[in-house]
C-alpha positions as CSV (number, residue, x, y, z in Angstrom):
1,X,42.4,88.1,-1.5
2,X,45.2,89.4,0.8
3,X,42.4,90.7,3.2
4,X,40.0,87.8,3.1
5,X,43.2,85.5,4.3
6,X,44.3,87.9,7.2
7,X,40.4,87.8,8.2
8,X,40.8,84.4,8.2
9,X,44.2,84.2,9.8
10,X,43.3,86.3,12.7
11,X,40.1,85.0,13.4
12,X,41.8,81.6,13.8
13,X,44.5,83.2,16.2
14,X,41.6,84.3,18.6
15,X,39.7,81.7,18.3
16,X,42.9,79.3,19.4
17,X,43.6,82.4,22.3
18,X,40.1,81.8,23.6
19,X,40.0,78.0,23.7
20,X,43.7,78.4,25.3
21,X,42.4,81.1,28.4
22,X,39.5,78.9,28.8
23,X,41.0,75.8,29.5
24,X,43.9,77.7,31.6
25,X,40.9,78.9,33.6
26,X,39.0,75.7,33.9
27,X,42.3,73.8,35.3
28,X,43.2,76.4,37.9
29,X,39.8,76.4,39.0
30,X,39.2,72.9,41.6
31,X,35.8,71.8,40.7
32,X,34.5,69.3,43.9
33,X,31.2,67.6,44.3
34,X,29.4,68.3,47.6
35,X,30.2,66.1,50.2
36,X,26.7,65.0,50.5
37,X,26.9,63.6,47.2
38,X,29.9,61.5,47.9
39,X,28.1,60.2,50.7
40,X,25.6,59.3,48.3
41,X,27.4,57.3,45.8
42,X,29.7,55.6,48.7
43,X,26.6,54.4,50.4
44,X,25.2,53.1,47.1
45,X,28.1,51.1,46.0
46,X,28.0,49.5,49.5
47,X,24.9,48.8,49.3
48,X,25.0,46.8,45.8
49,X,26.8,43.7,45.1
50,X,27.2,41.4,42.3
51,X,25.9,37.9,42.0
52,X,26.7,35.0,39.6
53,X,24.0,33.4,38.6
54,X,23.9,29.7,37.1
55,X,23.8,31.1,33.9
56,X,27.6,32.4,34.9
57,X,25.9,35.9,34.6
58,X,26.4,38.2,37.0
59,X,23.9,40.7,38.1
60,X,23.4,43.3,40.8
61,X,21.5,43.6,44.0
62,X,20.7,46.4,46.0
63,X,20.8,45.5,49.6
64,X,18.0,48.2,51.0
């Protein structure tokens, strides 16, 4: 019983070690879309815009 608990016990401690190094590692890390795809989605939201409708709906238009 004593050895099925510290089984337990220390698989729990590295589980908890891994999940901690890998979320250290993913926050030092900077992570940054391409500029082309910022382009993208800026020149999409410019090109949509919302308009009420009679129904006091609103719904969107693309402008191209």
């Amino acid at each position: 019983m004593t050895k099925n608990s510290t089984l337990k016990l220390w698989d729990l401690l590295l589980k908890k070690q891994i999940q901690e190094k890998s979320h250290n590692t993913l926050r030092k890390t900077n992570f940054k879309p391409k500029d082309e795809t910022i382009q993208l989605i800026l020149a999409y939201a410019r090109s949509v815009k919302a308009v009420k409708t009679s129904s006091n709906e609103s719904i969107l238009i693309s402008l191209n």
